[in-house]
N, C-alpha and C positions, 0 to 999 in steps of 0.2 A: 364788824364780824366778817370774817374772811365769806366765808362759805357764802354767807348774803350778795356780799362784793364781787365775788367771782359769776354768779349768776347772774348777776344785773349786766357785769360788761360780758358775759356768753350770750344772753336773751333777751334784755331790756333794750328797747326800741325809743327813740326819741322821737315823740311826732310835733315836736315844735308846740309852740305857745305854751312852753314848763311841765309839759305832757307827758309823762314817761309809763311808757309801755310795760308791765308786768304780769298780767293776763295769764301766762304759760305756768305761773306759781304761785303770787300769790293772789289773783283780783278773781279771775274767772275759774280758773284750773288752780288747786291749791297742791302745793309741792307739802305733805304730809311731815316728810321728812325733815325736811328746812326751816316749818312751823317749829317741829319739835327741838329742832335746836335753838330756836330765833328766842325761843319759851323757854327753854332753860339759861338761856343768857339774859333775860330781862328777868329772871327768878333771880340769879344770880346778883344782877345790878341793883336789884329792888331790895334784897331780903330783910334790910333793917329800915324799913320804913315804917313796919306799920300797919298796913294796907288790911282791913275787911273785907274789900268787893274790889273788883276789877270790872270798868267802863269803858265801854267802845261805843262805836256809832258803826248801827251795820250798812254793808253787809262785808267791806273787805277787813272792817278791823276786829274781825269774830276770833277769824285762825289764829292770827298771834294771841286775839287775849285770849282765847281757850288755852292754847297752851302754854302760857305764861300761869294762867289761872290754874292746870293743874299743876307745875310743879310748883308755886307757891298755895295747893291747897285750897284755894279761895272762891268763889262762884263770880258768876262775870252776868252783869247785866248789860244787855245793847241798847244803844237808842235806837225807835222805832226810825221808820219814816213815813211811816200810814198807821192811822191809828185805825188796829183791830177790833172789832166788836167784843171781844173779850176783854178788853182794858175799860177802867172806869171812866165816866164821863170826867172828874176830877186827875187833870194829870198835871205832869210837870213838862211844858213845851219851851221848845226857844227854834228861832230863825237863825237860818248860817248861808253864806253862800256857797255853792257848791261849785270847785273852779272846772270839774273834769263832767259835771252836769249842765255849766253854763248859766244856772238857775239859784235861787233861793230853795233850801228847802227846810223843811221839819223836823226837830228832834223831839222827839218824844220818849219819856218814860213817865212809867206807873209810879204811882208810890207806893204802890205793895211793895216794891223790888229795892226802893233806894231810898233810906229815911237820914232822918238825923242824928250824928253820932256816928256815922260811917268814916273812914278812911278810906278813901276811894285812889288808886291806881288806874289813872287811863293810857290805855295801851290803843293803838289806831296804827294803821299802816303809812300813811305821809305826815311827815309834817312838812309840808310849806308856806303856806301865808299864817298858819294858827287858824283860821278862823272855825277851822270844824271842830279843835281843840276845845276854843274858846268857847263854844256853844256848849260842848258837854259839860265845862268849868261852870257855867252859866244854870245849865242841870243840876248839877253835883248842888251847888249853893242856894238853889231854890229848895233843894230838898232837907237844908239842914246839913249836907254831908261837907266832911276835910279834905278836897284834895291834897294829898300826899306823895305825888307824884307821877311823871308824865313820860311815856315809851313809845319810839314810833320807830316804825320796821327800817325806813329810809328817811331821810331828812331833806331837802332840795336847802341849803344855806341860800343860795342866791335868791328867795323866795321871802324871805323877811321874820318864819314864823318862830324862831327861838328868841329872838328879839321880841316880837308882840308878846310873847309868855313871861320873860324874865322877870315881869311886876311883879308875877307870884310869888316868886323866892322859893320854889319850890325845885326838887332835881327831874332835870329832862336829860335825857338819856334816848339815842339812837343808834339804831346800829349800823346802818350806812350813810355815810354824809357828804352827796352831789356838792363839788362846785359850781359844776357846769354843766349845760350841755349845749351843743353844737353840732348843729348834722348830725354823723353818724358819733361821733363822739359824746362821751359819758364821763366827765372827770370827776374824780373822787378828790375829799379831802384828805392829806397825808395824816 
């Protein structure tokens, strides 16, 4: 998606070790506008799938799936990563490792929110290694539910995680797709 593309090489910053800086719109500072488009082209990309819920892991992959969730109509459940005193003792947990945390961390959802019988849509802002993908896949199928398909705002290819997903046989779809980067350099896929 142009409009994504063009922002990443005006703002996105590469801090080395597969790092890519986007803070200015969508991680920290969310760009309203770009969501809204970003969500109407994974509506788009998505619309004959299927999908009941829409799954993120929060807190950067909210914006896109909010707005992807409303123009496909849908409600969007996150994964935690602290479990609330308001959520049941009874959840559905999985481990992932977090590459921009350094760390291992928690997903968590309820199962008030995500049962069996769902088609689940997960929309998240990177994809690169999968592994935070895999985690919520890992959700999704504890709870009973179908993924149906997988949205991620940028993709790092040099990173491995289209590859780690393709077992699913399920359709992944992004809308910016890093080959590279180097120093100040940001290459996209043609």
């Amino acid at each position: 998606m142009q409009a994504l593309i063009e922002r990443i090489k005006k703002e996105g910053r590469n801090l080395g070790n597969g790092i890519l800086k986007v803070d200015g719109f969508i991680n920290h500072q969310v760009d309203p506008g770009l969501m809204d488009q970003c969500g109407q082209e994974f509506a788009r990309r998505f619309h004959a799938i299927g999908a009941t819920k829409i799954l993120t892991a929060e807190i950067s992959g909210i914006a896109p799936a909010l707005t992807t969730a409303f123009h496909m109509k849908l409600p969007v459940v996150y994964a935690r990563k602290h479990k609330p005193i308001t959520m049941p003792d009874q959840v559905f947990l999985t481990l992932t490792p977090s590459h921009t945390k350094g760390r291992i961390v928690e997903l968590i959802i309820s199962p008030e929110y995500l049962a069996g019988g769902e088609k689940v849509l997960i929309i998240d802002d990177f994809l690169a290694s999968g592994a935070t993908i895999l985690g919520l896949v890992r959700l999704a199928n504890s709870a009973g539910a179908q993924v149906v398909g997988i949205g991620a705002l940028v993709e790092k290819t040099f990173e491995g995680g289209r590859q780690a997903l393709q077992h699913l046989g399920i359709p992944i779809e992004t809308l910016a797709r890093i080959r590279q980067m180097d120093g100040d350099q940001i290459i996209f896929e043609d």
